[in-house]
C-alpha positions as CSV (number, residue, x, y, z in Angstrom):
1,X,0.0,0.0,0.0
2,X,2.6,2.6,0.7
3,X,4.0,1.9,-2.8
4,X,0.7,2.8,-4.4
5,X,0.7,5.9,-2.5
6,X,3.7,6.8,-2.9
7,X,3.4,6.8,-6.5
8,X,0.7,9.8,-5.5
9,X,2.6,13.1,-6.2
10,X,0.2,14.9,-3.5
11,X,0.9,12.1,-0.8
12,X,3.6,11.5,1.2
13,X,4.6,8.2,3.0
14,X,5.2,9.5,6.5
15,X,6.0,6.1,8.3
16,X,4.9,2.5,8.2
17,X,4.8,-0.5,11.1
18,X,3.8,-3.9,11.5
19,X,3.3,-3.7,15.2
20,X,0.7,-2.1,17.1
21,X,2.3,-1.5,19.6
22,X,4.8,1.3,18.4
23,X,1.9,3.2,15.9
24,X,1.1,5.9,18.0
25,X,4.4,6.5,18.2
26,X,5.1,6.6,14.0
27,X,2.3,8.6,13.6
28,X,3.1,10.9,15.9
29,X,6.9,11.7,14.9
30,X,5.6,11.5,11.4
31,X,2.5,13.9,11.9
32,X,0.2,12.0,10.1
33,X,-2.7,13.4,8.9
34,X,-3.9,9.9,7.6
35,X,-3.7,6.3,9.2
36,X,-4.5,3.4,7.7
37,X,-4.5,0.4,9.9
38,X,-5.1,-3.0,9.3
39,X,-7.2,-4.2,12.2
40,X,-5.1,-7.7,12.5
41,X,-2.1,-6.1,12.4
42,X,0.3,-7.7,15.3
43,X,0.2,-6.3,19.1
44,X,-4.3,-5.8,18.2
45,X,-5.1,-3.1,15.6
46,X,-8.6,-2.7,17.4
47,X,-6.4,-1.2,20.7
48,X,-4.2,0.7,18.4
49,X,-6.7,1.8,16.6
50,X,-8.6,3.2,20.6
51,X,-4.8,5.0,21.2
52,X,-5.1,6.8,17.9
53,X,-8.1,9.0,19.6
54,X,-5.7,11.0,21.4
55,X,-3.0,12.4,18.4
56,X,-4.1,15.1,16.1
57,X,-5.1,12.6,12.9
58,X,-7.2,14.1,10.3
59,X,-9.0,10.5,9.2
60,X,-8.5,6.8,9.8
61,X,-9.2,4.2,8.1
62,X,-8.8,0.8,9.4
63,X,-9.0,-2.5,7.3
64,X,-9.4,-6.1,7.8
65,X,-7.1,-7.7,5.5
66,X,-7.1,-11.7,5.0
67,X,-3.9,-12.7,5.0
């Protein structure tokens, strides 16, 4: 996904994780103003998801991915 948008010359890839547990923390020191979360991402995407309520984010948008 961040290769799709990073082929987006208004977008800008701030960060990416595969742990839950240190998102708040990317998005923070990246200043996101967009998330997008898969919800089964490792450490609970629901939690990080709840811990996201607190930062400055514009939008979220969480997924369910399959794999």
């Amino acid at each position: 996904m961040a290769d799709v948008i990073a082929d987006e010359p208004d977008l800008v890839v701030v960060g990416e994780t595969d742990d839950a547990g240190a998102l708040v923390e990317v998005v923070t020191r990246g200043r996101a103003d967009v998330v997008l979360l898969d919800l089964g991402v490792r450490g609970g995407g629901v939690e990080a998801c709840a811990a996201l309520r607190d930062t400055q984010i514009v939008r979220q948008v969480a997924m369910r991915s399959d794999d």
